[in-house]
C-alpha positions as CSV (number, residue, x, y, z in Angstrom):
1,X,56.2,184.0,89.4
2,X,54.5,186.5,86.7
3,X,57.9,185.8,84.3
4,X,57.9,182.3,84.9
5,X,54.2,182.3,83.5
6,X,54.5,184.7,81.2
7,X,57.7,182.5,79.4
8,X,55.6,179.5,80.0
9,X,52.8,180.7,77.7
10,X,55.0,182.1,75.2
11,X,56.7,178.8,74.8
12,X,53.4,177.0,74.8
13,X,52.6,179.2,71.5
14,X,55.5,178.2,69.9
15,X,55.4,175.2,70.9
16,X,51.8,174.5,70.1
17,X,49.1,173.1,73.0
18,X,49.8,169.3,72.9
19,X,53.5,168.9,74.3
20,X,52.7,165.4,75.1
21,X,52.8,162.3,72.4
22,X,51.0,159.2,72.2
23,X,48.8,156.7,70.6
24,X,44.9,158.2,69.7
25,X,43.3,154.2,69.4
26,X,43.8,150.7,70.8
27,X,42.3,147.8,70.3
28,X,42.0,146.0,73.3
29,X,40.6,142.4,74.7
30,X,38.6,143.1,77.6
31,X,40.2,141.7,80.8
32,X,43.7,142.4,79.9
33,X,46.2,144.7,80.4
34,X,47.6,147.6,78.1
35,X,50.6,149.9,78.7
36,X,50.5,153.4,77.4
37,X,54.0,155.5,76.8
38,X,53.2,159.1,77.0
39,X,56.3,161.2,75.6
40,X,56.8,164.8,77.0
41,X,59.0,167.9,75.9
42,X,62.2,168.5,78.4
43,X,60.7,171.5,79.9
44,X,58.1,169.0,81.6
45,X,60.7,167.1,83.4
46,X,60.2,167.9,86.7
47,X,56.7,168.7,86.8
48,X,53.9,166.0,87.9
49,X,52.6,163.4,85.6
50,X,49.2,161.6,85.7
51,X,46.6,159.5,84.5
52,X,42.9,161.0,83.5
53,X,39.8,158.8,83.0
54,X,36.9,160.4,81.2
55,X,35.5,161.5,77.7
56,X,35.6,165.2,78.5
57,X,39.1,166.3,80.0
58,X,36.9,168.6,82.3
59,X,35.1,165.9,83.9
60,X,37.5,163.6,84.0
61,X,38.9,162.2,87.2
62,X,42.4,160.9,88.5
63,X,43.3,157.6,88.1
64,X,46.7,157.6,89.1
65,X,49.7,160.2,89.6
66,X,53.5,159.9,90.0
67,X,53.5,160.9,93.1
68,X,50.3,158.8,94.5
69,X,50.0,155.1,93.3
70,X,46.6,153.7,93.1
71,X,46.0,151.6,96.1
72,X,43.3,149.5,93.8
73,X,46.0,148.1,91.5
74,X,44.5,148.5,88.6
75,X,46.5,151.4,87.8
76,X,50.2,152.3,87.7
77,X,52.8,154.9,86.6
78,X,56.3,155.2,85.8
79,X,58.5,158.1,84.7
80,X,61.7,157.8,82.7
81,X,63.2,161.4,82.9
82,X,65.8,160.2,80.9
83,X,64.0,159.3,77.7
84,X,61.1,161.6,78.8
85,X,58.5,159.2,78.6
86,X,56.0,158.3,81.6
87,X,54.3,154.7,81.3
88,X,50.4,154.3,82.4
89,X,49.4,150.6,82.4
90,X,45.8,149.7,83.3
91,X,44.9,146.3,84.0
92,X,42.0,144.1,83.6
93,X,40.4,146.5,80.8
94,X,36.5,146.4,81.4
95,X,34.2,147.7,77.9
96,X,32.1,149.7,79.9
97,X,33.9,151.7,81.9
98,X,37.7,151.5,80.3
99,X,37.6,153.4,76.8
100,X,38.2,157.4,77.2
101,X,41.8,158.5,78.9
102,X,43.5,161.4,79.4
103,X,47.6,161.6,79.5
104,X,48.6,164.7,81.1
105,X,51.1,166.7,83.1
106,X,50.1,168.9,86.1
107,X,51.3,172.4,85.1
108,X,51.7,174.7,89.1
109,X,49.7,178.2,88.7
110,X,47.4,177.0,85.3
111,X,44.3,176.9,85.2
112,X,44.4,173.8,82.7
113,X,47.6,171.1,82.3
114,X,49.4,170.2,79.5
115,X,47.5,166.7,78.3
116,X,46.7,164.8,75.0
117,X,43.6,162.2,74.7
118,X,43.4,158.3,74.1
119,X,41.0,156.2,73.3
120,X,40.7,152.5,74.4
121,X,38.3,150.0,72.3
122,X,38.0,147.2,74.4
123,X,36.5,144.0,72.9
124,X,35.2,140.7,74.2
125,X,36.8,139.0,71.4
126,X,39.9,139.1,69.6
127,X,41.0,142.7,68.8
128,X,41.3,144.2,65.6
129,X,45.1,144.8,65.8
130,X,47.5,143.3,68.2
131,X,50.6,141.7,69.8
132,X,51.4,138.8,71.5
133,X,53.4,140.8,73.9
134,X,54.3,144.4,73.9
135,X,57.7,144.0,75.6
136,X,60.5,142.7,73.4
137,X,63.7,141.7,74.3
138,X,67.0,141.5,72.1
139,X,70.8,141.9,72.0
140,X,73.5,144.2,70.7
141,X,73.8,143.4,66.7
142,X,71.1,140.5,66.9
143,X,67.8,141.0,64.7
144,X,64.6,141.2,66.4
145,X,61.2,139.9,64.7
146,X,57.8,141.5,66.3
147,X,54.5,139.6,64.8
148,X,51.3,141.4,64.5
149,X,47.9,140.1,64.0
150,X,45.1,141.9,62.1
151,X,42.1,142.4,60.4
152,X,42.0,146.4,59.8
153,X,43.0,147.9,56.2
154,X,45.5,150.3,55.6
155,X,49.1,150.9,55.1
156,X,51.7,149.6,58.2
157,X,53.8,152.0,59.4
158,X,56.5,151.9,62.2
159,X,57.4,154.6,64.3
160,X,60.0,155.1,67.6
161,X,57.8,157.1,69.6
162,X,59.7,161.2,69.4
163,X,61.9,160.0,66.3
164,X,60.9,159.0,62.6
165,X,58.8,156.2,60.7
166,X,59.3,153.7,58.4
167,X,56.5,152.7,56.0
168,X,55.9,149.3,54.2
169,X,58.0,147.4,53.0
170,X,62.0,148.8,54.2
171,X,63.6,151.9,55.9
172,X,65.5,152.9,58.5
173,X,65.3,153.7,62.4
174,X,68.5,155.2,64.4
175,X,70.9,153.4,61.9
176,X,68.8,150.2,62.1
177,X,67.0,148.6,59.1
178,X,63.8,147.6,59.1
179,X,61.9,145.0,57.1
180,X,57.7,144.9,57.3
181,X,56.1,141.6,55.9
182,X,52.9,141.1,55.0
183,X,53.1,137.7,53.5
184,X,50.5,136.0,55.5
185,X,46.6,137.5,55.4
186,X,46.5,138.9,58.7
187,X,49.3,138.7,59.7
188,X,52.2,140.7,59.3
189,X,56.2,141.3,60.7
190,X,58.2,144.1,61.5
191,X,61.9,143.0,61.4
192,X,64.8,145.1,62.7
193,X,68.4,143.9,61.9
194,X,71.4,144.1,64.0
195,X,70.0,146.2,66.4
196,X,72.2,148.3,69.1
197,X,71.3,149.2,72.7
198,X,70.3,152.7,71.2
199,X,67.3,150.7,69.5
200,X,65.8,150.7,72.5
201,X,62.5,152.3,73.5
202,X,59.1,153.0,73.0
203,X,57.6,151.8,69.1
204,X,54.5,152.5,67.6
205,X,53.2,150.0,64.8
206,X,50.2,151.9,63.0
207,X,47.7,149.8,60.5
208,X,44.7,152.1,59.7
209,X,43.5,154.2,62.5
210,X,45.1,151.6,64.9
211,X,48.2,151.8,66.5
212,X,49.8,149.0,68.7
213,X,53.0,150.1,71.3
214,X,55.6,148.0,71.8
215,X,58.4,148.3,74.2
216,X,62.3,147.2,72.7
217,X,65.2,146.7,75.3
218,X,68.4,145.5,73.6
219,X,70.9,144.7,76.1
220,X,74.5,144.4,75.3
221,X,76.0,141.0,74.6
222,X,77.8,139.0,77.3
223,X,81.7,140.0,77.4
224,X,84.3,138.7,79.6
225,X,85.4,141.1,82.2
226,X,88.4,142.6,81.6
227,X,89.8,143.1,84.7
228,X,93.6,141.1,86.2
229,X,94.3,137.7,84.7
230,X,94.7,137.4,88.3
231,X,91.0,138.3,89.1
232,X,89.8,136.1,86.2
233,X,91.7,132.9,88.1
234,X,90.3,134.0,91.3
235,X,87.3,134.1,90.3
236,X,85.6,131.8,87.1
237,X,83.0,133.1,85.6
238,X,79.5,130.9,86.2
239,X,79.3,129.4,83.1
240,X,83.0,127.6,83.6
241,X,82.2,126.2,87.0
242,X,78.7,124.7,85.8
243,X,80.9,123.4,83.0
244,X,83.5,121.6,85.5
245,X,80.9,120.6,87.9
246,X,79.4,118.6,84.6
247,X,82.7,116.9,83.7
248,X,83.4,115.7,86.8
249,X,79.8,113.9,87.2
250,X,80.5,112.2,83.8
251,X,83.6,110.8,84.8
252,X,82.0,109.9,87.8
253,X,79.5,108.1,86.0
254,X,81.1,106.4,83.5
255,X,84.2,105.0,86.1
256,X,81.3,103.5,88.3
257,X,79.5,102.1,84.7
258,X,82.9,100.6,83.9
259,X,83.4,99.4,87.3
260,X,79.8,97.6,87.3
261,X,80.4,96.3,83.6
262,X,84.1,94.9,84.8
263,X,82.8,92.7,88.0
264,X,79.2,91.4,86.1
265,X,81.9,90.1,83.1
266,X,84.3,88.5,85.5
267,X,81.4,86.9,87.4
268,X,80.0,85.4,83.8
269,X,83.5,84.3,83.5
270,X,83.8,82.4,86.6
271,X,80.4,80.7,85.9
272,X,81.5,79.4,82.8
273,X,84.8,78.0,84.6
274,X,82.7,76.1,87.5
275,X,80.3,75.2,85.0
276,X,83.0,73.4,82.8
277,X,85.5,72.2,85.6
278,X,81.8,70.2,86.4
279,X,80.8,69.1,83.1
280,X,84.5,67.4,83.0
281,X,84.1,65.6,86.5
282,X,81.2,64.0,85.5
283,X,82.6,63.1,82.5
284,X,85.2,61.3,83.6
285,X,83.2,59.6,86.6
286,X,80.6,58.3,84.0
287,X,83.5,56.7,82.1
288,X,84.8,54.8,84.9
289,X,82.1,53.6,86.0
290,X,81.3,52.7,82.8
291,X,84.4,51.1,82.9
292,X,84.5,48.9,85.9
293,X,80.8,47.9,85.1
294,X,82.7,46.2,81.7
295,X,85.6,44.8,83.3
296,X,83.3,42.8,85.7
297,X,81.2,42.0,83.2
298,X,83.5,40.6,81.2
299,X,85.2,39.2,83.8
300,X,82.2,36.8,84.5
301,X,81.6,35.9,81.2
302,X,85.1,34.6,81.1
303,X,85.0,32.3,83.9
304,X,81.5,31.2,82.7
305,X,82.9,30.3,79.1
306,X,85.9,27.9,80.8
307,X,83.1,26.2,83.1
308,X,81.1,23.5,81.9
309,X,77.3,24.0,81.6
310,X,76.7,22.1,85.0
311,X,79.1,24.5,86.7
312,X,77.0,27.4,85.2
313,X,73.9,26.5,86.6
314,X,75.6,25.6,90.1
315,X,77.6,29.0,89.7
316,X,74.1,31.1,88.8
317,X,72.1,29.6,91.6
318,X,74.7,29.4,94.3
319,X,75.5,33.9,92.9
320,X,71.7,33.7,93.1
321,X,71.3,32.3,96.7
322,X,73.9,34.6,97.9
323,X,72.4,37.8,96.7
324,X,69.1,36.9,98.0
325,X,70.6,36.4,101.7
């Protein structure tokens, strides 16, 4: 136990007393959230990691460990061994109470752990430097475009968090380019082109004595699987069955529209038959009645022309006498 101390100091020396990296100042609104990335040195891998609130390290009490999660919620912790970086994210920030913080890791048989100090300036209105959201998203060889809003002076400078920095205007990160704009008063871009999935991480944008983290996950583009050709008939891929499922409805659809359009046409087709086989029916009744009215009528007149003028009084008022019995 005396060697393991004894090479633990030693190391410390060389090392220096702050293993542990993150941001000094935030700006915060108050009743938000903020996560903090605290980065560690390998030899702290296995140790405990937790959250300190209070001015003085000293005096300053646990908020939350790896291995004991705040049952309040306000508080939570995650550690990535692999990148060596353990989150703290505090929610619903309150100006009074939610400024001085403490990142730390619990060091067995010494008298003080390994920490580093943050501090949280929490606003009621819009904070001096910020982002809209601190976790990006991207793919493999797509550019990414993080916007920033600000009214503190100073250069801009963007840093992956244990790796280098790139200052205003262009540099590079990890084989990545990056682009800072500042175009637009107050506002400002950090672009990075065709990132990979080794872009990923913890970033640090720094404007003044400000710094803003922002978490980048860059996920590999979709591939098809390259398994059996057998497999691949087996089994279509999701985005080939949505696509048949959406064929078939549109043949669906338009065979019924046809099928609607087809029988409403041949019924305005039979109308128009009816309609005219009628029209030329009455026609022809019309003219023969029309007809027969003539023909008696001139009938008449005939046989009054070859009778005297006596006869066609007689013949008028016998016709008369008749019709009215």
């Amino acid at each position: 136990m005396a060697a393991h101390l004894i090479m633990f100091l030693l190391f410390s020396v060389l090392k220096g007393v702050h293993s542990i990296t993150t941001v000094s100042q935030v700006s915060v609104k108050a009743g938000q959230s903020i996560s903090i990335p605290c980065l560690y040195d390998s030899q702290y891998e296995n140790y405990l990691k937790y959250l300190c609130k209070g001015y003085y390290y000293r005096e300053c009490k646990y908020a939350v460990k790896t291995n004991q999660p705040d049952q309040s919620g306000k508080y939570s912790i995650s550690d990535d061994k692999k990148q060596r970086i353990f989150t703290v994210t505090i929610k619903n920030l309150n100006a009074d109470q939610d400024s001085h913080y403490w990142c730390a890791v619990e060091i067995p048989g010494i008298w003080e752990d390994v920490r580093v100090y943050f501090h949280l300036s929490v606003i009621s209105g819009s904070p001096s430097f910020y982002v809209d959201h601190q976790d990006i998203t991207g793919f493999n060889g797509g550019n990414i475009t993080i916007k920033f809003y600000t009214t503190q002076t100073g250069k801009i400078k963007w840093c992956k968090l244990g790796s280098k920095c790139v200052t205003q205007p262009t540099g590079s990160i990890d084989g990545t380019r990056v682009s800072i704009n500042e175009s637009v008063h107050s506002v400002f871009t950090v672009t990075m082109s065709r990132v990979t999935t080794k872009s990923s991480g913890w970033y640090l944008c720094y404007k003044g004595d400000l710094q803003v983290p922002v978490h980048l996950t860059v996920n590999e583009t979709f591939t098809p699987n390259k398994t059996s050709t057998k497999d691949q008939d087996e089994q279509p891929s999701g985005s080939l069955t949505a696509l048949i499922i959406s064929l078939t409805l549109l043949i669906f659809f338009v065979t019924v529209s046809l099928v609607i359009w087809f029988v409403l046409k041949r019924s305005k087709w039979t109308k128009r038959e009816s309609s005219g086989t009628a029209l030329s029916v009455t026609a022809k009744c019309d003219e023969d009645v029309t007809y027969s009215s003539v023909f008696t009528v001139t009938q008449q007149t005939t046989q009054r022309t070859e009778r005297g003028a006596e006869d066609v009084t007689y013949s008028t008022l016998a016709d008369y006498q008749a019709q009215s019995t």
